[in-house]
N, C-alpha and C positions, 0 to 999 in steps of 0.2 A: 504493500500500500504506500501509496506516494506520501499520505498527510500522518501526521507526526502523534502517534498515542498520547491519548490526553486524558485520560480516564482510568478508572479500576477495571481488573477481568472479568470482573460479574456481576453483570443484571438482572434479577430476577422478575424488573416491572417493564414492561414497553407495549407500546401499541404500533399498528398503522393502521393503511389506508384498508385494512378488511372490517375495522371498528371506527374507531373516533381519532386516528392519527391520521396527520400528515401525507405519510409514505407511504410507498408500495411496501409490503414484506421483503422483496431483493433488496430497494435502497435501503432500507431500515436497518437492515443485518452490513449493509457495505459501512454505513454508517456508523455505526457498532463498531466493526472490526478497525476503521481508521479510528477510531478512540483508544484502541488497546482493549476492548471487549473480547473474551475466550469464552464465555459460556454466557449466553443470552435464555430470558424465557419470551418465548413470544405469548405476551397476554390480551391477545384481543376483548372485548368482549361480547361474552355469549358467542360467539363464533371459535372453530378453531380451521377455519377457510383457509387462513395465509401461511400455516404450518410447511405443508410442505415444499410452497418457495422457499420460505426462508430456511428450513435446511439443507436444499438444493445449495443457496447461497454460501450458506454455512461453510458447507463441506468443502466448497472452493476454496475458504478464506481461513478457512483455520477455525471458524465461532462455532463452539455446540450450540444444536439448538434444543430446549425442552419446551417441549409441547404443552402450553397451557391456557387458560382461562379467566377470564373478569368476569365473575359474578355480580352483578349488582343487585339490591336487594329493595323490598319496601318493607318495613316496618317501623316502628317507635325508636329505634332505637339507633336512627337518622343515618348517613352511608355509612354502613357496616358492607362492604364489601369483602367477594372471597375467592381468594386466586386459589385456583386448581392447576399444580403442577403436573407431572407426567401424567398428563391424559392421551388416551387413543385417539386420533382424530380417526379412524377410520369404524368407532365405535356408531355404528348405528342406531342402538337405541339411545344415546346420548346427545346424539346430532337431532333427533326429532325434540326430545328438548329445549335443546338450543333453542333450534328450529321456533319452537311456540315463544319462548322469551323473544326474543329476533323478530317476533309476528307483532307482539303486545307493544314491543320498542317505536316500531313501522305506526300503530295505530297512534299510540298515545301522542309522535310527532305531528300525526295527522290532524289530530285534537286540536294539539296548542297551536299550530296554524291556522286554522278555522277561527280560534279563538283571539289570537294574534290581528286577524285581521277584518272581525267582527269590532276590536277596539280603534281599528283606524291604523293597523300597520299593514300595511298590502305585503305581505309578504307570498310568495309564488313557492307551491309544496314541489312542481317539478325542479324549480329551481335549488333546494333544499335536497332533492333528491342526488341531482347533478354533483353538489359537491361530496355525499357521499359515496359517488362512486361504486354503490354497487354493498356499500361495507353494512354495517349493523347501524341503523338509523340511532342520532340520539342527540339532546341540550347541543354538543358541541357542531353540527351540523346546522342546527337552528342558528345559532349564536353568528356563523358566520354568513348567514345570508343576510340577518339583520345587520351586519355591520355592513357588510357591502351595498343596503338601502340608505347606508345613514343615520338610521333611528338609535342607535349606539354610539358611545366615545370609542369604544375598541371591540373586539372577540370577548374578553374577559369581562367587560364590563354588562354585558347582558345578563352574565349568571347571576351579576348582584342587581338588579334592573326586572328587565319584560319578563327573562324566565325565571328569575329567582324561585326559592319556592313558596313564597309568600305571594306571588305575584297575579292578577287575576287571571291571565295567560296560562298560569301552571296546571301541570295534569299529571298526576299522582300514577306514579307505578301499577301494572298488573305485574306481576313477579314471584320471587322465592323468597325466603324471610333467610333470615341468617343461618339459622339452623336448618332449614329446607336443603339450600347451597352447600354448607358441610356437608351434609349425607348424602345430596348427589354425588359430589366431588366421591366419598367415600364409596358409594355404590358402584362407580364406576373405573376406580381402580387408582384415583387419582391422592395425591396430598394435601390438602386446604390449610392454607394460610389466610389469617384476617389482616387484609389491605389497609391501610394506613389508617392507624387505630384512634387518631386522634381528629378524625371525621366522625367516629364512636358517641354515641350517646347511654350514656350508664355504661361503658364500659367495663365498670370492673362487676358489675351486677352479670353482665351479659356473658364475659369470657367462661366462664365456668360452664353455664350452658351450652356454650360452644365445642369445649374439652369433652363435654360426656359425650356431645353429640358427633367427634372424632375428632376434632382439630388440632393439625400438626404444628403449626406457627404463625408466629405473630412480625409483622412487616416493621421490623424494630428502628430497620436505617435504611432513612426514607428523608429526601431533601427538607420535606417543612418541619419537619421538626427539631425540634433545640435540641439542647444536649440534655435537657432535663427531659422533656420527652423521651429520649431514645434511653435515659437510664432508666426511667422508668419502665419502658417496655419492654428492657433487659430483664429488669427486677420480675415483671410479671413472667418472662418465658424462664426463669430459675424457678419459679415456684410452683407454677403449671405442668412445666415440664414439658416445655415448646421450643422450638427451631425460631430461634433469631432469624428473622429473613430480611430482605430490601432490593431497594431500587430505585432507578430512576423516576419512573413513571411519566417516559419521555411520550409526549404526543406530536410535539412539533406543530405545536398551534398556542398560540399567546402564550401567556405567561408559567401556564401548568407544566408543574412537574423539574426536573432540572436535564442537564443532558444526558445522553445516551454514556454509561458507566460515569458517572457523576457523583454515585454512592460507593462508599467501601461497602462493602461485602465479605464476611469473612471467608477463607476457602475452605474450612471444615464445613462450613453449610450446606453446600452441593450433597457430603456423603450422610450427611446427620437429613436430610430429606426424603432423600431415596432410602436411608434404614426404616422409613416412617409409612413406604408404599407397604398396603397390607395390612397395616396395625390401623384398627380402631382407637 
């Protein structure tokens, strides 16, 4: 690679263009690998479409890639999201799944457009479509059509704005509640870790629930978070008896997330995950 590593060897968070990111899965992983990336997870969400580009890509470049998932969730207990590491993409009962969360994603954008532009924002659903490209519809697709009308200061600033979730525009999840998401993930052969736990609501009520219901880690180093954060979420995977995990949770659209290997990552984490494929 001609551009110069600029990051840690492992990512556990990323997206692309088969979800709410930026990129294709090939750019996403070239991009990866000129940061000094070695073992990427590809976590779309609710989809695992871009898996096998990006390990295609991979394999040229030197990047593992593990097969995974963004679970997103509705309940009380506000984004509690839940990455599913080594998952099958070629898992068929788990693709119709998907499949139905990927359907309810598609509707509820269709919603707040309707809604959107019964308030006086013309916003255009094919055009909302176009820039997702084909990927799992979702806020960050919306976010960017409104900017490019105008009706926004930026990308980022819609979520706090028309879509927020206060907003009268907003249209609440059809979905899996947090523990639904673990026992998928577990059903299907996969790891669950809870995604950046400081979008958590009652968290420390919640995790526990989470543990019975199999969860392997917790997303401990993860850009927004301080140092106090991340000790604390150390302190919870000592006690729980959870997988440190992290990542970038690069999207490559505004502000979210930080770059592609952007987080340290420890390298015992890769093997303390995969001891966890299996175990409830």
């Amino acid at each position: 690679m001609d551009a110069i590593a600029a990051g840690y060897a492992i990512d556990l968070h990323t997206h692309s263009l088969r979800s709410d990111g930026a990129l294709t899965p090939e750019d996403l992983v070239r991009r990866a690998a000129g940061r000094g990336v070695r073992i990427q997870a590809l976590s779309d969400h609710d989809t695992l479409a871009g898996v096998a580009a990006a390990v295609v890509t991979g394999n040229e470049l030197g990047v593992r890639i593990i097969p995974a998932t963004e679970l997103n969730t509705e309940s009380e207990w506000g984004d509690a999201h839940v990455l599913g590491y080594f998952i099958d993409p070629a898992d068929a009962e788990l693709e119709d799944r998907l499949r139905w969360l990927r359907e309810n994603r598609g509707r509820r954008i269709e919603l707040m457009v309707e809604k959107l532009n019964v308030l006086g924002y013309a916003v255009d659903l094919a055009r909302v479509l176009d820039i997702a490209q084909g990927g799992a519809l979702g806020r960050p697709h919306l976010a960017q059509a409104l900017f490019e009308k105008g009706y926004v200061k930026s990308y980022d600033d819609a979520f706090s704005t028309l879509i927020a979730k206060d907003s009268p525009a907003y249209v609440q999840r059809v979905g899996l509640t947090p523990i639904e998401a673990v026992t998928l993930v577990r059903e299907h052969g996969g790891v669950p870790s809870l995604a950046h736990p400081g979008t958590v609501v009652g968290l420390d009520e919640l995790l526990p629930k989470l543990v019975a219901a199999g969860l392997a880690g917790i997303e401990a180093y993860y850009g927004e978070h301080t140092p106090e954060m991340t000790a604390r979420c150390l302190d919870r995977a000592r006690r729980l008896d959870l997988v440190p995990t992290g990542g970038s949770d690069f999207h490559g659209r505004g502000e979210h997330g930080t770059d592609l290997g952007g987080v340290f990552v420890p390298p015992e984490t890769i093997e303390r995950l995969e001891s966890r494929r299996g175990r409830a």
